[in-house]
N, C-alpha and C positions, 0 to 999 in steps of 0.2 A: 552415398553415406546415409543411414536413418538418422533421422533428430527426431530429438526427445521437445516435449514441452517443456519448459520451468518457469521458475514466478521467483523472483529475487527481490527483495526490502533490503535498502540499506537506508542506513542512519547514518548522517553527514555533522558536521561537529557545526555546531549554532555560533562559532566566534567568526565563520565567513560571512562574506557579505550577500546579497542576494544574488548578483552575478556572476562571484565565484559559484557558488552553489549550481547554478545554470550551469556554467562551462564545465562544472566535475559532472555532472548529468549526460553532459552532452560526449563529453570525452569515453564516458561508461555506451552510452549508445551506438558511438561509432566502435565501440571493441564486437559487438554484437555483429552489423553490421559489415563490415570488414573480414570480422569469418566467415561471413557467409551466412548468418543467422538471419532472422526475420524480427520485427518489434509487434509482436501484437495486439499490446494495450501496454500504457504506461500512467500514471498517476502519481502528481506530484501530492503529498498530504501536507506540508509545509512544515510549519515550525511545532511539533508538538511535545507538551512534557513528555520525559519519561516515565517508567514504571518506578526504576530505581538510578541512582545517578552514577553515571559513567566518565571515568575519567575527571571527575568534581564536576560534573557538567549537569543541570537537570531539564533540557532542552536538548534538543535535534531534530534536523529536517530530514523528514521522510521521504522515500521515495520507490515505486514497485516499478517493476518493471514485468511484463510476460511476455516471452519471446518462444523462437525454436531455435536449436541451436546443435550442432553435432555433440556425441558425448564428449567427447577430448577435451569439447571447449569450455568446460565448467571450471577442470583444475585452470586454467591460464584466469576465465573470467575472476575468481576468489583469490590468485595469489595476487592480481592487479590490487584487489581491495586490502589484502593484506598488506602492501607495502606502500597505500597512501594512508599519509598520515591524516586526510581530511573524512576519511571513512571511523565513524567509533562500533560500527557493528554492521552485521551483514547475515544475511542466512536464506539461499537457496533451495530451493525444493523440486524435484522435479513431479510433474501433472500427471495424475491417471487420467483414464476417459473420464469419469465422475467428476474430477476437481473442474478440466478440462468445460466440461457441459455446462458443471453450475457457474462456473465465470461466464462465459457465453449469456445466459442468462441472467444473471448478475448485469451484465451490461446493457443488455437488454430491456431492462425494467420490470424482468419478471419473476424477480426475486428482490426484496426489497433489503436496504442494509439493516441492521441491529439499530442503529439510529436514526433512522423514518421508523420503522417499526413500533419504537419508545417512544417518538413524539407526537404519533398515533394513538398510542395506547395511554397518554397523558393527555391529551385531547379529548378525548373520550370518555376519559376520568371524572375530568372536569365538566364534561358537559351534562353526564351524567350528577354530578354534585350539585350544576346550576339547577336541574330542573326538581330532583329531590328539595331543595331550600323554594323551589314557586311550590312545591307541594303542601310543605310546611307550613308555609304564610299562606295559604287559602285555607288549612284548618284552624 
């Protein structure tokens, strides 16, 4: 059978508790598994607001997952998630070589995220601002 790559985020409803949230993680990991798929990287991002509020909620725990997996086993993967009520959203993508590489790299350390990036680039801001005002007060 070829497998494909994919990279799956779902959103878990914030009125569980922290070990619920683990055991639905965990339950989603052995579906993977159990078909026959592989986990390649997984990342918990934890409780974070949302964009906009779902279901009157404006929280959820995040969580990726990258794996390989046969194609067949996307529809079974997404109707699992359709029919727990502790999933508030979900979306699937499957990996070109491109996306494939710059994760690889991404893990790696040699691609840095949007948020080292800013707080580099505020850093620098600022230190550039410290030494403009030592310029200031020496005239």
């Amino acid at each position: 059978m070829n497998k494909k790559q994919y990279e799956t985020v779902i959103i878990l409803t914030p009125v569980l508790s922290e070990q619920q949230m683990k055991d639905a993680v965990a339950s989603y990991r052995g579906l993977i598994t159990d078909a026959g798929g592989e986990i390649i990287h997984e990342e918990n991002w934890g409780l974070t607001k949302l964009a906009y509020p779902i279901d009157k909620k404006g929280t959820g725990f995040y969580h990726l997952f990258e794996f390989t997996a046969g194609p067949d086993f996307v529809k079974s993967w997404e109707l699992a998630f359709r029919r727990d009520e502790r999933i508030m959203r979900y979306l699937t993508i499957s990996l070109d070589k491109w996306a494939i590489e710059f994760n690889q790299k991404k893990r790696n350390g040699e691609i840095k995220s949007s948020s080292e990036s800013a707080k580099e680039r505020k850093a620098a801001q600022e230190a550039l601002a410290v030494e403009s005002n030592d310029e200031d007060d020496d005239n």
